[in-house]
TIPA-59120 format. One line per 8 residues: number of its first residue (from 1); their letters; for each residue z, x, y of N, C-alpha, C. Coordinates in pm, whole numbers. Atoms other than C-alpha are relative to their C-alpha. Layout:
% residues N
NUM = a = Z X Y Z X Y Z X Y | ...
% end
This chain:
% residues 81
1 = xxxxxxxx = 22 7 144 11263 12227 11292 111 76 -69 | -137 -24 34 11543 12297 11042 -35 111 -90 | 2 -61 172 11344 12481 10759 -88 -84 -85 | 70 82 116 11111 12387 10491 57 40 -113 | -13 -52 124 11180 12351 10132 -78 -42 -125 | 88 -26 101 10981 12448 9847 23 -115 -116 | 37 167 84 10862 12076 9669 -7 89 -141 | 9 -30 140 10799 12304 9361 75 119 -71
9 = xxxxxxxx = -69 -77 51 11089 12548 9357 129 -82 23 | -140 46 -59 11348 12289 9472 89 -37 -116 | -93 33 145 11662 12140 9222 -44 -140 94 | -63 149 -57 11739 11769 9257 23 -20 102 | -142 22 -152 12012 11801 9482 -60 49 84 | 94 -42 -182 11818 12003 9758 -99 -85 14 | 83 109 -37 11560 11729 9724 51 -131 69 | -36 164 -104 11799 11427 9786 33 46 165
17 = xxxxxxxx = -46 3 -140 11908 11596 10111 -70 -48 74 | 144 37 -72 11554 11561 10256 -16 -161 91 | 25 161 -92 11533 11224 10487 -87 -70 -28 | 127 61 34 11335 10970 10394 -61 17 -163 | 71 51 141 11319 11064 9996 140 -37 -81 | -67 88 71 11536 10868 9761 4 50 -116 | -5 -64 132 11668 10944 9411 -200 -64 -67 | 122 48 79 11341 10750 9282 -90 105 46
25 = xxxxxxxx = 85 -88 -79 11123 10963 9552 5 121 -97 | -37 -138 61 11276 11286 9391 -58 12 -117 | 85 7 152 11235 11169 9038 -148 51 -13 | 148 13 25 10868 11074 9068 -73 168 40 | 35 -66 -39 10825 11429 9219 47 117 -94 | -71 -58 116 11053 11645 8959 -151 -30 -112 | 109 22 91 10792 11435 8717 -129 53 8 | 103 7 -30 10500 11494 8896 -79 135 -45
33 = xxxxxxxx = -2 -149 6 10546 11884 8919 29 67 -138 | -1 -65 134 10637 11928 8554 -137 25 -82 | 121 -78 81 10251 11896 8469 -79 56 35 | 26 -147 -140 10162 12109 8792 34 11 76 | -34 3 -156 10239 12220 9055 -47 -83 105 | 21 66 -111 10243 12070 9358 -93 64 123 | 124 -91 -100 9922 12195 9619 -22 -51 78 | 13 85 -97 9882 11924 9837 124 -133 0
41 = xxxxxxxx = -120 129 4 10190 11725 9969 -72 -138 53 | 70 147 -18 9926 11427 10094 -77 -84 -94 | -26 19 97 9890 11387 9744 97 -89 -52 | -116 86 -1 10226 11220 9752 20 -110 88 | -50 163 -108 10331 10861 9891 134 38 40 | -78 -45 -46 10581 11039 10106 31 -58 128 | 28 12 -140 10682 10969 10460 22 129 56 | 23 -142 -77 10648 11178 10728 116 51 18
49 = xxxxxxxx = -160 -55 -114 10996 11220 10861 55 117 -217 | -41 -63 117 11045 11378 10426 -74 131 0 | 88 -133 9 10689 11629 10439 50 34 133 | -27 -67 -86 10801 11732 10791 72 93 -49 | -121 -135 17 11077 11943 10591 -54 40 -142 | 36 -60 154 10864 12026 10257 -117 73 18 | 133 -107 -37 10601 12307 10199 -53 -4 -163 | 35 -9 174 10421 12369 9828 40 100 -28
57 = xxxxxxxx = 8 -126 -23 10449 12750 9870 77 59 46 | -70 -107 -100 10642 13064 9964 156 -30 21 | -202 47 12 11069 13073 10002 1 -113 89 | 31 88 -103 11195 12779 10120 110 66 83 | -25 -47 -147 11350 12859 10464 88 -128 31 | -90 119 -66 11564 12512 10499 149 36 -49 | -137 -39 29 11925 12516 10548 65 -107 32 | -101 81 22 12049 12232 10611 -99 -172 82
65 = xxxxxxxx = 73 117 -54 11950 11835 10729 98 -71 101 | -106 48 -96 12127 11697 11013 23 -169 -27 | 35 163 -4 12190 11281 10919 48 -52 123 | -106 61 -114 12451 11240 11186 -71 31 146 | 24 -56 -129 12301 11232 11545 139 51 121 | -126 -92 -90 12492 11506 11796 51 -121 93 | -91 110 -128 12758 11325 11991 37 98 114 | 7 -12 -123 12750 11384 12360 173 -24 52
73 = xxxxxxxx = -132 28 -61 13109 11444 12516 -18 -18 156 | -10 49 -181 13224 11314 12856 49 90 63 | -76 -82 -108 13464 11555 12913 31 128 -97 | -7 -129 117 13518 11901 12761 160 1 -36 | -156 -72 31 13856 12009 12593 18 114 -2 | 14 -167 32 13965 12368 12642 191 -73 -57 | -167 -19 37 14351 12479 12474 86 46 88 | -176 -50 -65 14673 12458 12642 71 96 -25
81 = x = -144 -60 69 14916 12741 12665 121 -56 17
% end
């Protein structure tokens, strides 16, 4: 797990990072939270792979979202003198 981040302390931009939510996603959630907070994320038509990295509560703790899956080398490189 990478980190959660706070659905009702987040900006925009730390929202689009999130996987699985979309500028619209974000919007509707920006909107949602302006006439309360957010207390229950199953409340939201979210997917899972987006609430896996969101919390309602407490600092968020995420630092970053990986999109790119790790690439596997064949052979290592060390430096030449």
């Amino acid at each position: 797990m990478l980190g959660r981040l706070n659905i009702n302390a987040a900006t925009r931009e730390q929202l689009l990072t999130v996987p699985g939510l979309d500028a619209a996603s974000v919007d509707a959630i920006l909107k949602q939270r302006q006439a309360a907070p957010i207390s229950d994320l199953s409340t939201l038509s979210l997917p899972a792979e987006a609430t896996d990295h969101l919390k309602t509560d407490g600092d968020s703790d995420y630092r970053r979202i990986r999109r790119l899956p790790l690439q596997v080398l064949d052979t290592v490189k060390t430096a030449s003198r």
